[in-house]
C-alpha positions in Angstrom: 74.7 -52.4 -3.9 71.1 -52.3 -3.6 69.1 -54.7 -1.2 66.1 -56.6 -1.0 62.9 -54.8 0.5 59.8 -56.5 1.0 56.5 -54.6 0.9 55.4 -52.6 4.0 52.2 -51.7 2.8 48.8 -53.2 1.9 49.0 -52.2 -1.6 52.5 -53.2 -2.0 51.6 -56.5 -0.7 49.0 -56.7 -3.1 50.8 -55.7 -6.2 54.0 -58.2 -5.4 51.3 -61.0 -5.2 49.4 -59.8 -8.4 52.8 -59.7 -10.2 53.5 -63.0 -9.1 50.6 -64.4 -10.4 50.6 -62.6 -13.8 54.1 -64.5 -14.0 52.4 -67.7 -13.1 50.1 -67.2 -15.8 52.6 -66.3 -18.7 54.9 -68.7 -17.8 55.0 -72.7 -17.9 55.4 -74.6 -15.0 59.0 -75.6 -16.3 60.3 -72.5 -16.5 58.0 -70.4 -13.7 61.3 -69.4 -10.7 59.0 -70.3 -7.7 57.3 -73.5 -7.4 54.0 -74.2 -8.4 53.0 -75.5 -4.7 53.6 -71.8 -3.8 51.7 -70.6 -7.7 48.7 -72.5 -6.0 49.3 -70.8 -2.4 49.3 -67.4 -3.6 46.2 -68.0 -6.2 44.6 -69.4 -2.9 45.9 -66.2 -0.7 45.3 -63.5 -3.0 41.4 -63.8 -2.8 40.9 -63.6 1.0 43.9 -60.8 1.3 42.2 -58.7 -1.4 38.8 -59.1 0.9 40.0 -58.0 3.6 41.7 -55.2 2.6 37.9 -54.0 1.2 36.6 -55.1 4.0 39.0 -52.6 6.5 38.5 -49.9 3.9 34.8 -49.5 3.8 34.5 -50.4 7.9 36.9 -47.0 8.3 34.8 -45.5 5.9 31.5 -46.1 7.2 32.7 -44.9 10.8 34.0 -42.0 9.5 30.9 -41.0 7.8 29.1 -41.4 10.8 31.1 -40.0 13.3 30.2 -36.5 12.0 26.6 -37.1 12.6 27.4 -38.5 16.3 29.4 -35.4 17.3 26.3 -33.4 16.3 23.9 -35.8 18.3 26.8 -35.4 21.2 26.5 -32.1 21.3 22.6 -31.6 20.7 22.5 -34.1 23.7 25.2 -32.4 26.1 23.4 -29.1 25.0 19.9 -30.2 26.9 21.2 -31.7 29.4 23.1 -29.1 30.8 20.4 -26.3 30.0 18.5 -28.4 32.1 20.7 -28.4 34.7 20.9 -24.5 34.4 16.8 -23.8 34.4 16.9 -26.5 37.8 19.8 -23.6 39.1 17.4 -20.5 37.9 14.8 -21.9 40.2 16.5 -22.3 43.0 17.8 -18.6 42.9 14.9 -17.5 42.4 13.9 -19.3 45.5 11.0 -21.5 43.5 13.4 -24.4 44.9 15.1 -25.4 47.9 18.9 -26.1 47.4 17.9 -29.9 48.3 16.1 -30.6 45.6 19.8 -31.1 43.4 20.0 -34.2 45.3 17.2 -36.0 43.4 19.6 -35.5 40.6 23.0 -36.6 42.3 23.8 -33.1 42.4 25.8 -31.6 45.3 22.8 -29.1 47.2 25.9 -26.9 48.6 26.5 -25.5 44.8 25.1 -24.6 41.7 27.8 -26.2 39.8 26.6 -27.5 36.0 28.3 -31.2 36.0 31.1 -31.8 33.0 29.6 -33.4 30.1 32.8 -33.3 28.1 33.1 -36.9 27.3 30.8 -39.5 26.2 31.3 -41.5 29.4 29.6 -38.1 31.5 26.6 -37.7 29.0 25.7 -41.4 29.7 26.1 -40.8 33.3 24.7 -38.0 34.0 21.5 -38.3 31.3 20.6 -41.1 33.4 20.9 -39.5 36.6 18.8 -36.2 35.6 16.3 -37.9 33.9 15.6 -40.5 36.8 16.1 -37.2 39.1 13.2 -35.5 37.6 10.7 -38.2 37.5 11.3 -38.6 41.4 11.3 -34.9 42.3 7.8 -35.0 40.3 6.3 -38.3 42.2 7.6 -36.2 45.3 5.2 -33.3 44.5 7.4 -31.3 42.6 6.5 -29.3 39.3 8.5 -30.1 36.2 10.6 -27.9 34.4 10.1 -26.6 31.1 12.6 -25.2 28.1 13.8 -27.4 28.3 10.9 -30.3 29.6 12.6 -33.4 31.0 10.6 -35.6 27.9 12.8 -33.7 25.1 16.0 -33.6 27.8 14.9 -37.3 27.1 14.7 -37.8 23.4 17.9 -36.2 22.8 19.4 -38.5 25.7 18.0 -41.8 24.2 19.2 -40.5 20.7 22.6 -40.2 21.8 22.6 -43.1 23.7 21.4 -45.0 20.5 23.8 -43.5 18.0 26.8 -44.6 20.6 25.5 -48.0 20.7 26.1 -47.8 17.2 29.4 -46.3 17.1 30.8 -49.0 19.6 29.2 -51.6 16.9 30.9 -49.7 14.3 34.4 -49.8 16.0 33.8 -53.6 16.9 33.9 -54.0 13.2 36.8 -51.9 12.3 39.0 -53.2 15.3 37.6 -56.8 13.7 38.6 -55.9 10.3 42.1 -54.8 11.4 42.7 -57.8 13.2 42.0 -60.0 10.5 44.1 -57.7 8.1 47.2 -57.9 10.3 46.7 -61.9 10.3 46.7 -62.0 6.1 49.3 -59.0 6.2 51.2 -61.7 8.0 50.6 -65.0 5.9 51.0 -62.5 3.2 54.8 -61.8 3.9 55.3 -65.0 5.0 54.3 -66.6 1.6 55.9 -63.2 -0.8 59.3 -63.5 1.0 59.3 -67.7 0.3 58.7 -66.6 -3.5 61.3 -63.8 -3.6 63.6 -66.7 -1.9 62.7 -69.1 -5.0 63.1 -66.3 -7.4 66.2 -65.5 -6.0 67.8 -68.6 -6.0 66.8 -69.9 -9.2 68.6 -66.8 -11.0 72.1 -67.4 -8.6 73.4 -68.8 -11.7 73.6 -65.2 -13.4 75.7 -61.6 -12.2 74.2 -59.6 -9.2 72.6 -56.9 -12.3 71.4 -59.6 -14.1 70.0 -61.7 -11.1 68.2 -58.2 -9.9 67.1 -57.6 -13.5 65.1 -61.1 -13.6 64.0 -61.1 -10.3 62.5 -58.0 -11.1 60.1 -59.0 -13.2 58.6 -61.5 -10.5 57.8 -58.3 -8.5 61.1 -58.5 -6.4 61.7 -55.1 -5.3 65.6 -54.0 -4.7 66.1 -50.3 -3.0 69.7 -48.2 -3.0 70.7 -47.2 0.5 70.8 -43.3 0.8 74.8 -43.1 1.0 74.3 -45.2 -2.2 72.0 -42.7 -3.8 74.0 -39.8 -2.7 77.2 -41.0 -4.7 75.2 -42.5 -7.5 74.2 -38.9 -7.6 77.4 -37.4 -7.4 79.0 -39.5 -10.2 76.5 -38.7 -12.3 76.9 -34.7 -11.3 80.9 -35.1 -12.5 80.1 -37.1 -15.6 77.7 -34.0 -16.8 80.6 -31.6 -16.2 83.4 -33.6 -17.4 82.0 -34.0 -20.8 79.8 -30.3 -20.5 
């Protein structure tokens, strides 16, 4: 026998609670199965829920189509900063540099090690550190370093830093957006399985296929078990050969 399966999706939700109201709005009062108190909660509901449901969609959709631009502006600003780091190296091999010079830059004067820039958390780090590093080793009588020069090290840096400002804002959103999803996801089951329940029992009266039949057309969904499937399936396979 099949069972009862409320909606586990978004759109599911959505339809159930369109079909109930397209019932509400055929149907008189007298003879509606659910009660008008919960007519008037899901004409209230279905507004808010259908809202928020745009409102997750385009907040994904705007971060995604930024989030290829910010990997470019990633990379463009890992790229400077660590050629930086490696013209800084250059110079002292060449012995234009002493060793200790790496420390204006928080760099260990022992190596020639490039630091890692692999996540966002490094680039914001480290830009700092070699930007503030160069400006000190300059006031200290140093010369700067060109290709690449510590003021477009520094527009890259800043851009980054900008566009990640904005990707945190734009995750704020989404993780805003979800949050208030999941609340109306759960008024929303809350309010379709008190209707199905209304539905239900106002049709008790009639056969479990008729009762299903009815309820049916209030956007109660009903779902066979895979055992049930699999020897629907089968008695349909011996019917065809019995009378083939």
């Amino acid at each position: 026998m099949p069972y009862r399966r409320l909606p586990n999706t978004d759109q599911a939700r959505q339809r159930a609670i369109e079909q109930a109201l397209e019932k509400g709005k055929r149907t008189a009062l007298t003879e509606l199965a659910f009660s008008q108190q919960s007519l008037e909660k899901l004409q209230i509901l279905y507004p808010h829920f259908s809202g928020a449901i745009r409102q997750l969609q385009s907040s994904k959709q705007t971060q995604f189509d930024r989030s290829n631009e910010y990997g470019n502006i990633f990379k463009k600003a890992k790229l400077y900063l660590s050629h930086f780091v490696q013209v800084l190296n250059f110079a002292i091999l060449r012995e234009e540099m002493k060793p200790e010079v790496r420390e204006f830059y928080g760099l260990n004067p022992d190596t020639l090690n490039v630091p890692s820039l692999n996540l966002e958390k490094n680039v914001l780090e480290w830009g700092e550190r070699i930007i503030e590093g160069e400006r000190k080793r300059c006031m200290n009588g140093g010369s700067p370093i060109y290709s690449p020069s510590i003021a477009l090290v520094k527009v890259h840096f800043e851009s980054f830093q900008d566009a990640h400002r904005h990707m945190i804002t734009l995750q704020n959103n989404t993780n805003r957006a979800s949050q208030k999803m999941q609340d109306m996801r759960d008024r929303a089951d809350e309010l379709i399985q008190q209707v199905w329940n209304e539905v239900e029992e106002r049709f008790s009266v009639f056969t479990s296929d008729v009762r299903r039949e009815k309820a049916q057309e209030y956007g109660v969904t009903y779902v066979y078990r895979a055992s049930e499937l699999k020897k629907m399936e089968a008695e349909k396979l011996q019917t065809n050969l019995i009378f083939n």
